[in-house]
KEBA-563616 format. One record per residue: residue number from 1; residue in one letter; z, x, y of N, C-alpha, C, O in turn. Coordinates in steps of 0.02 Angstrom, whole numbers, plus 50000, padded with zeros to 5 digits. Atoms other than C-alpha are relative to their C-alpha. Layout:
// KEBA-563616
 num residu  n_zz  n_xx  n_yy ca_zz ca_xx ca_yy  c_zz  c_xx  c_yy  o_zz  o_xx  o_yy
 NUM      A     Z     X     Y     Z     X     Y     Z     X     Y     Z     X     Y
...
//
This chain:
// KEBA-563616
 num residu  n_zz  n_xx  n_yy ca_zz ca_xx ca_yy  c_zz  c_xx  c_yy  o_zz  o_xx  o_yy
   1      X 50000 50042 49941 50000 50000 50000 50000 50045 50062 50045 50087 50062
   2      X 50009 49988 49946 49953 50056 50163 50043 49987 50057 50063 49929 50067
   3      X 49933 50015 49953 50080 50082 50311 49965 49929 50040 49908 49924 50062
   4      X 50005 50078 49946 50092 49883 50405 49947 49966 49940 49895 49938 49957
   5      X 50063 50042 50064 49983 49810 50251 50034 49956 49987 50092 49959 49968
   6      X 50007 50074 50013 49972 49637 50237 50029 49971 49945 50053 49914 49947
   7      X 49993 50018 50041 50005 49647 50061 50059 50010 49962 50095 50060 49962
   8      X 49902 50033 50007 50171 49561 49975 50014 50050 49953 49970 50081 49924
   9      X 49976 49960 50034 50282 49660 49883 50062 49964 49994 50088 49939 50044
  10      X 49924 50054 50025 50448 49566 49787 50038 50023 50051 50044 49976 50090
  11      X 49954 49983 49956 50562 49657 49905 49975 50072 50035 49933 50113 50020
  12      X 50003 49958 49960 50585 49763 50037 50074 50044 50019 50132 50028 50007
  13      X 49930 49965 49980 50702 49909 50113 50024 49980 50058 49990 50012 50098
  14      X 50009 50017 49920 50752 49842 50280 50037 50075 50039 50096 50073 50019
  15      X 50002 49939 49957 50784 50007 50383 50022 50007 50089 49987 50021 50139
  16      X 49988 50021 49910 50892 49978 50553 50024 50066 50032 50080 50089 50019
  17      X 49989 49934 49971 50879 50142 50659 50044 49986 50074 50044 49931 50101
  18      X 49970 49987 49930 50975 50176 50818 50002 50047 50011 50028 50079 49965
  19      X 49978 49927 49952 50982 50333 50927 49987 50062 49951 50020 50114 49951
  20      X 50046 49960 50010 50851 50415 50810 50060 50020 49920 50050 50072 49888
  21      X 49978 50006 50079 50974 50391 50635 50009 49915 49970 50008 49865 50006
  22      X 49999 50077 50030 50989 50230 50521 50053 49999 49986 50084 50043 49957
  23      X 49947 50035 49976 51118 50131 50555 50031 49964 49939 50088 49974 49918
  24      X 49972 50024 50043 51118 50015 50416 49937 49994 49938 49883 50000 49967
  25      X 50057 49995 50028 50991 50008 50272 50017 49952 49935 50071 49957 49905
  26      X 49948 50048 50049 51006 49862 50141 49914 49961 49982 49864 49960 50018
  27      X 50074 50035 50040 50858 49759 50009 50016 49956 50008 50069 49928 49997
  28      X 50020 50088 49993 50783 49604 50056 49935 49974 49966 49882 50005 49969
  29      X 50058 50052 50030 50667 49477 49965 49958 49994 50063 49977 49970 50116
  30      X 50077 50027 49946 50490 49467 50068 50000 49936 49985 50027 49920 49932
  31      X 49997 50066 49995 50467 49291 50095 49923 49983 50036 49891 49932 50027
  32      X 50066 50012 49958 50306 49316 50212 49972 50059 50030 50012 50093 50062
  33      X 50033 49940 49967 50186 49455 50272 49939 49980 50020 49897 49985 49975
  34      X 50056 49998 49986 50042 49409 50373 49946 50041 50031 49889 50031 50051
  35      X 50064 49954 49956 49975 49557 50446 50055 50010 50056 50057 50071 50062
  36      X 49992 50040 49955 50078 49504 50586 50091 50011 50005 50118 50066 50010
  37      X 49927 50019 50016 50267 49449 50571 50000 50002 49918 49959 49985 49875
  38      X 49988 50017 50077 50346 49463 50412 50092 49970 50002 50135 49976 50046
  39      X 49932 50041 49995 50508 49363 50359 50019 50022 49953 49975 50026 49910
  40      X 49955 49995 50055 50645 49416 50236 50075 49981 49979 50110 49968 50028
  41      X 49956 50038 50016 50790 49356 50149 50046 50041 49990 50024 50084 49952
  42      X 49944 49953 50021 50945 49453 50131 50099 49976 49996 50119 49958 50051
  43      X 49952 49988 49983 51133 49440 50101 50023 50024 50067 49983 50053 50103
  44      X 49969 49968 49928 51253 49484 50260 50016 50073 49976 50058 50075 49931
  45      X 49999 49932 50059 51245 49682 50197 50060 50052 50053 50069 50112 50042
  46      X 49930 49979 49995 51413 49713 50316 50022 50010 49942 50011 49996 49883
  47      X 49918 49978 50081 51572 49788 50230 50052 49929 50040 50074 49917 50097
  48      X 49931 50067 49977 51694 49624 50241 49963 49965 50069 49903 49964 50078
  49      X 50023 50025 49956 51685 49535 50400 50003 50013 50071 50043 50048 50102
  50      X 50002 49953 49919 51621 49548 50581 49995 49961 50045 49937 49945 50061
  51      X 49975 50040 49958 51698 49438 50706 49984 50021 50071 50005 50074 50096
  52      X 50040 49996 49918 51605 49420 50890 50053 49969 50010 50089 50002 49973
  53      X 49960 50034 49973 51718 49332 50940 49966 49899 50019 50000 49849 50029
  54      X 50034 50081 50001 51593 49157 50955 49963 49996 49921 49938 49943 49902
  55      X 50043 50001 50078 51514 49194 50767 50055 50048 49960 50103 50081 49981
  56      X 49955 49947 50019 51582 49281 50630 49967 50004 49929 49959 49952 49897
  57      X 50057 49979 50050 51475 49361 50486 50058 50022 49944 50107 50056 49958
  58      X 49958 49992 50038 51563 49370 50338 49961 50006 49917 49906 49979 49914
  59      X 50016 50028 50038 51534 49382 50153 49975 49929 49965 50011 49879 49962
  60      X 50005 50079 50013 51423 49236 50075 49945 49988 50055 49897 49953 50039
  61      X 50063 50017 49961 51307 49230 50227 49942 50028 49992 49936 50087 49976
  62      X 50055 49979 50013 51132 49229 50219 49957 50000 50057 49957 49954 50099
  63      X 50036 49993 49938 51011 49295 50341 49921 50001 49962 49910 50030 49909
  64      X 50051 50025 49983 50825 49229 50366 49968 50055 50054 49945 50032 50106
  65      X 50036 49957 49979 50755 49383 50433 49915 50013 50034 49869 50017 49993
  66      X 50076 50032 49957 50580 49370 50579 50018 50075 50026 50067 50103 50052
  67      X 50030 49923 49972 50501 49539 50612 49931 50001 50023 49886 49975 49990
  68      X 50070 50026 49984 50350 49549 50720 49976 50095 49999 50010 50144 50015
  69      X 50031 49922 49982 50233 49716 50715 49990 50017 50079 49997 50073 50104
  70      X 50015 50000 49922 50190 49674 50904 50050 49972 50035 50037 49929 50077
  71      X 49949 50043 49946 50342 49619 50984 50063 50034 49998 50073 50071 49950
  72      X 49959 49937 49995 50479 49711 51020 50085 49947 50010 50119 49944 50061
  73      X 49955 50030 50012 50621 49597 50957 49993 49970 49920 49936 49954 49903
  74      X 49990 50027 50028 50685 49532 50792 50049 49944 50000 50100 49938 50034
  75      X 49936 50075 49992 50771 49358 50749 50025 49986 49923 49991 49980 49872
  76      X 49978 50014 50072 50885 49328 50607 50051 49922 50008 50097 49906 50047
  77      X 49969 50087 50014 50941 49138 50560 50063 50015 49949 50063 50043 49894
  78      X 49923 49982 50038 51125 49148 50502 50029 49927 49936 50082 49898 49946
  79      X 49951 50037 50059 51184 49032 50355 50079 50024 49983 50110 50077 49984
  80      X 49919 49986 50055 51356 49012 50270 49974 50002 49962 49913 49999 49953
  81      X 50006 49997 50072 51393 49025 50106 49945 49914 49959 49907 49911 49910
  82      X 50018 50057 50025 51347 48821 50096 49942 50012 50016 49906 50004 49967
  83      X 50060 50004 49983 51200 48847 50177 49994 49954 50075 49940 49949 50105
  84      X 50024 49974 49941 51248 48788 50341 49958 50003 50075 49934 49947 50071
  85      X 50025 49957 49943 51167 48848 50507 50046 50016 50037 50066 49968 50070
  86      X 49979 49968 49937 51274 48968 50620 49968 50011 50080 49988 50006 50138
  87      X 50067 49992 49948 51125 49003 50723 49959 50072 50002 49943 50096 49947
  88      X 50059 49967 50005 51010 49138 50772 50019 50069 50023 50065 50067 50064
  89      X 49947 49932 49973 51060 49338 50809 49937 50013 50020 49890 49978 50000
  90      X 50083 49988 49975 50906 49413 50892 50026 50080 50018 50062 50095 50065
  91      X 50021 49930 49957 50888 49603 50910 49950 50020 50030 49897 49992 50018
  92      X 50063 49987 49951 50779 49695 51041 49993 50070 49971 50034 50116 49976
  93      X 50022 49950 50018 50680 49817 50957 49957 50032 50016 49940 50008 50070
  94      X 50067 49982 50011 50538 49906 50951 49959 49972 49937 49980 49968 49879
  95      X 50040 50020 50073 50387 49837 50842 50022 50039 49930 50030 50099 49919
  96      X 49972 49995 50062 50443 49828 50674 49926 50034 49949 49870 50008 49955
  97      X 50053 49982 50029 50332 49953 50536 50028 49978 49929 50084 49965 49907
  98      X 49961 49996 50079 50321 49936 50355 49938 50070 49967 49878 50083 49970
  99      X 50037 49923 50053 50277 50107 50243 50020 49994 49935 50079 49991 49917
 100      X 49968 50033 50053 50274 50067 50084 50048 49949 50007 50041 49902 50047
 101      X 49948 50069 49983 50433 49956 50060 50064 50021 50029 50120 50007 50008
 102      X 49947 49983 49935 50536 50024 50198 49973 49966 50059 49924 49981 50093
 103      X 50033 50044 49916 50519 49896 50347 50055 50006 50042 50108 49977 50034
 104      X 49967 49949 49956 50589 50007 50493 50000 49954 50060 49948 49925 50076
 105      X 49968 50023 49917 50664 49931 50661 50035 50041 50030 50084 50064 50000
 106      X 49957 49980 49971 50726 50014 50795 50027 49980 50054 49996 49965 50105
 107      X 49979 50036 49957 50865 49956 50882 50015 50049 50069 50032 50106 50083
 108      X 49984 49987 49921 50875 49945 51069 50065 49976 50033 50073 49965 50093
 109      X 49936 50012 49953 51055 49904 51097 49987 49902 50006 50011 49861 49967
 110      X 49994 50057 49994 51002 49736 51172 50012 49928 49961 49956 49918 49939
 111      X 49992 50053 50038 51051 49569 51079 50006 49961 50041 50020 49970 50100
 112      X 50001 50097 50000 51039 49368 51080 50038 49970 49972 50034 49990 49914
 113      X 49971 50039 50049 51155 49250 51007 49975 49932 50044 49977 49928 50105
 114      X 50014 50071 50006 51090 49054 50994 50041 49952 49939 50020 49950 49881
 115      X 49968 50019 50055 51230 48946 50901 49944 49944 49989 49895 49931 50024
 116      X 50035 50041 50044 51159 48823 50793 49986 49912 50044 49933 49880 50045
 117      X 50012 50060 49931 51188 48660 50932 49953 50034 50059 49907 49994 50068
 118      X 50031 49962 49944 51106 48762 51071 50045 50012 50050 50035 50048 50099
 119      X 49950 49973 49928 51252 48771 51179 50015 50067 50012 50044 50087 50062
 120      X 49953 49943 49968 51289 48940 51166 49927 50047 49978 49897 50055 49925
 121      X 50050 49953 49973 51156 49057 51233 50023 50076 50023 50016 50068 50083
 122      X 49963 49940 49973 51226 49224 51280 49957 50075 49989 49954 50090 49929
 123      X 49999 49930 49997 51159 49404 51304 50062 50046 49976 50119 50038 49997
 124      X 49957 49956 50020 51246 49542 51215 49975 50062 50012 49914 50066 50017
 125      X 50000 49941 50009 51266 49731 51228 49956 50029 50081 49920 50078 50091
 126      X 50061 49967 49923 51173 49761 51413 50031 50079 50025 50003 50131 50043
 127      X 49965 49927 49965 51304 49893 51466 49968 50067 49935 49963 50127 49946
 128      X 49989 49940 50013 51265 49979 51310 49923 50020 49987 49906 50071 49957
 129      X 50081 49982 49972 51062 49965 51353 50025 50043 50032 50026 50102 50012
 130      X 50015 49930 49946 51109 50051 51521 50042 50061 49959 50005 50108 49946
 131      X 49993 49931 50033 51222 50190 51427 49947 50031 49957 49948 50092 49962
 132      X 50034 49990 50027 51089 50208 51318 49943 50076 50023 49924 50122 49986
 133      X 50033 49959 49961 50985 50312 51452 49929 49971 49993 49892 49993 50037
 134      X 50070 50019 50019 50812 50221 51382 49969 50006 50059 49926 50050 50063
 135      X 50022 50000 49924 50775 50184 51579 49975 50069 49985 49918 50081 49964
 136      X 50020 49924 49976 50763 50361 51597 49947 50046 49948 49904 50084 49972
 137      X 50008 49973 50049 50707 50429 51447 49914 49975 49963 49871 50003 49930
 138      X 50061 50028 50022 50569 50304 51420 49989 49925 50022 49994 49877 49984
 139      X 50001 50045 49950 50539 50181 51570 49943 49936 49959 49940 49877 49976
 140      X 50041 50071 50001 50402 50079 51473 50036 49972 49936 50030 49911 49943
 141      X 49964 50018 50047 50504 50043 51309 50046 49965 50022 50060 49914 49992
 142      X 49944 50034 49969 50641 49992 51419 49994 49933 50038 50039 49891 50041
 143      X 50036 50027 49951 50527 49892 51536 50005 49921 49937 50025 49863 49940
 144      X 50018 50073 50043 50476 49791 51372 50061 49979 49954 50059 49929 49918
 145      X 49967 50016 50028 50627 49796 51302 50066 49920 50023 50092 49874 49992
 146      X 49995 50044 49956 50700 49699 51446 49948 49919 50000 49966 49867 50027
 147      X 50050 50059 49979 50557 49567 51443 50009 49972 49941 50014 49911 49944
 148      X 49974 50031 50061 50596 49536 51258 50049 49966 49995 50048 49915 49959
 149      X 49948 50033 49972 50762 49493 51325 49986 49937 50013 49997 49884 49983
 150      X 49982 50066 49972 50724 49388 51441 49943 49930 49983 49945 49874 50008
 151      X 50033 50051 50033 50572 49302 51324 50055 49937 49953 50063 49876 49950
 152      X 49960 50036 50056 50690 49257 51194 50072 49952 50049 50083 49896 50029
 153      X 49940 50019 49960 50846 49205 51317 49947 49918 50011 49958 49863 49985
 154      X 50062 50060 49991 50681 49080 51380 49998 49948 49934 50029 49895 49928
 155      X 50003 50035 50073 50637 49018 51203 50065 49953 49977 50058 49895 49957
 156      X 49945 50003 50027 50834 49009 51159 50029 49941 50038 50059 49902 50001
 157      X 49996 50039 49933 50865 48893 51330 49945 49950 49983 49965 49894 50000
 158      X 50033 50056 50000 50722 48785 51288 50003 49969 49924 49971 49918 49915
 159      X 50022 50024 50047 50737 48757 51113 49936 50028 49950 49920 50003 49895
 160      X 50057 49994 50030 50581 48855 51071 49986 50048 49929 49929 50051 49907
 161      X 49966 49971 50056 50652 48964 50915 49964 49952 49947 49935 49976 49899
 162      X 50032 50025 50071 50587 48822 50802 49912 50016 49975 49882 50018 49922
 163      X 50067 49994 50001 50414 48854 50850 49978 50085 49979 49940 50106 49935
 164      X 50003 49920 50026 50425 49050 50848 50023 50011 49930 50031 50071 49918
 165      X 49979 49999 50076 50477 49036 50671 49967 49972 49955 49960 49996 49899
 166      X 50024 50051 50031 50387 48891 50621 49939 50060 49945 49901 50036 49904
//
């Protein structure tokens, strides 16, 4: 298989980089690859549980995993154990690759949370964008990383998550 190839494979490595090492690295069931976005299915592949303080990821949850090759954000749909909806975690990445069955993201700090009613909309992690130095370091990554932001914040505020998924 050819790096970003179209073509399905039972599972995948999911591969979450930050600050140029991987962060967390954990196998998910492919569910969809069009060239395009691909979707996968995974366990919550935390150790125990990880309390935001408005969500709280725990053993038993299942994440619904949306990776786009051209877009510089992922969205993961949160289940309980029943199945659920918590709502929607959204990282701001860089386009997502797949090489062989390692499908690589790298995170930009920035996050989304959308609970499952829509009331709760919130931006996460901005201070630790600007610590980050990206601005500086690489003004157009940052530029779009920002606009990914504030696409999805858009989407998340109108409801439009069902359609970007659909």
């Amino acid at each position: 298989m050819s790096a970003n190839s179209p073509e399905p494979t039972a599972t995948v490595n999911v591969v979450l980089v930050k600050g140029g090492r991987t962060k967390i690295s954990y196998p998910a069931e492919l569910l969809h690859d069009d060239g395009t976005r691909l979707a996968v299915r995974a366990p919550w592949a935390g150790t125990g549980v990880r309390d935001f303080g408005f969500v709280r990821f725990e053993p038993g949850d299942m994440f619904t995993e949306y990776y786009w090759r051209d877009r510089w954000y992922s969205v993961k749909e949160v289940r309980d154990a029943s199945g659920a909806l918590k709502g929607w975690y959204c990282d701001i990445a860089r386009p997502a690759t797949l090489t062989g069955t390692d499908l690589v993201v790298e995170d930009l700090d920035l996050d989304l949370w959308r609970s499952a009613d829509g009331t709760d909309v919130r931006r996460l992690d901005e201070d630790e964008f600007e610590e980050s130095g990206l601005a500086e370091s690489d003004p157009q990554a940052a530029s779009a990383a920002v606009a990914a932001l504030d696409e999805l914040e858009s989407l998340a505020r109108e409801g439009g998550f069902e359609k970007l998924l659909a």
